[in-house]
N, C-alpha and C positions, 0 to 999 in steps of 0.2 A: 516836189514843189516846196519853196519855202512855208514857214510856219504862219507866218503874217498873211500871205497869200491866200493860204488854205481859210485860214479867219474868218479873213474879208469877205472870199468869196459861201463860206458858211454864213453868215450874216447877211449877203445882200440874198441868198437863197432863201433863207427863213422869214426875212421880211416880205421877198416876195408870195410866200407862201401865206404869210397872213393877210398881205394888202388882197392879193387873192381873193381869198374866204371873205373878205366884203364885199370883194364888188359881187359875187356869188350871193351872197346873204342878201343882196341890193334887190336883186330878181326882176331885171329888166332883159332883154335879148343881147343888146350890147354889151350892159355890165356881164353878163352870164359868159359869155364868149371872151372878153379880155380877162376876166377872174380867172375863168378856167386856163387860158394860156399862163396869166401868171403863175399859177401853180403848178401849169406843167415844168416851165424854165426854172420856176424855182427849185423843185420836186428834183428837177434834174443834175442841176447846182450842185445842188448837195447829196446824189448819188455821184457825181462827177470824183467830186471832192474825197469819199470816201474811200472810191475805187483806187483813187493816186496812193492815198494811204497806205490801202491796204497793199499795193505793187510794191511800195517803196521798202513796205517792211516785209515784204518775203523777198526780198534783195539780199543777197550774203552779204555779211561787211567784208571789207576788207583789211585785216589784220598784220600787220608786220612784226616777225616773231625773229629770234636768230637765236640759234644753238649753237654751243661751243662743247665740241664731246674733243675729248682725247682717250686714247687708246694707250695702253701699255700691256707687257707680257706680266705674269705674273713672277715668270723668271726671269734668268740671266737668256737671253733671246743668242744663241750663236746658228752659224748653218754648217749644217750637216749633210755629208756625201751623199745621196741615194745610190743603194746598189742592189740589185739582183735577186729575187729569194731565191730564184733557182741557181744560176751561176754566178754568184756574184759582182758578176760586171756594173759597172758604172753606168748609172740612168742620167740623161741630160733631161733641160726644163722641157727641150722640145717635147719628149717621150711621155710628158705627163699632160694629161688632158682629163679635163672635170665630163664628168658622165652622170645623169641623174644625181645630183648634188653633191658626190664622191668623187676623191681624187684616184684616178687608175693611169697605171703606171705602164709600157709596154716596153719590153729589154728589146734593146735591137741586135741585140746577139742572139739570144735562144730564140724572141718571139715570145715571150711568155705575157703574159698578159695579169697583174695582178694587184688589188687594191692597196693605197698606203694610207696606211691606220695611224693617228695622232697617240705618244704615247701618255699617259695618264701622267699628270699634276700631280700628285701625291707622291 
């Protein structure tokens, strides 16, 4: 709810809370029975009011953020043949497939089946 809203509606709550308490203080049947309603609407008012509050601010905000990453190699980035450890044949992209977060590699000439290991930056 807006801010002013919230306000007003705290303000007309509180006054009824105290016009309340006189007609209560007054101690007649009538007054006793509209005091106490006004205190209840007022009472209520202003737990109304509270409850928005407190909804509004367990609300996530919503934030608009934008990253700009760029990537590079640390080296000269060229490609390179994959072949074989056994028989040296020629591996295609097909033949290579990620397996528990490892690239494994499968000759389709032997069959062999075997991991390709990144080699060290240094």
């Amino acid at each position: 709810m807006n801010k002013l809203v919230n306000a007003l509606a705290t303000f007309v709550g509180i006054c009824l809370v105290i016009l309340g308490a006189i007609f209560v203080i007054a101690w007649s049947v009538e007054n006793t029975v509209a005091g106490g309603m006004m205190v209840l609407i007022g009472a209520g008012l202003m737990y109304y009011v509270y409850r928005v509050e407190r909804i509004e601010a367990a609300k996530p905000k919503l934030v608009s953020q934008s990253f700009n990453v760029t990537m590079s190699g640390s080296g000269s980035m060229t490609q390179k043949n994959l072949t074989c450890k056994s028989c040296g044949a020629p591996i295609a992209e097909k033949d290579v497939k990620v397996v528990q977060g490892g690239l494994m590699a499968t000759c389709p000439y032997c069959g062999v089946v075997f991991a390709l290991q990144e080699a060290p930056k240094w």
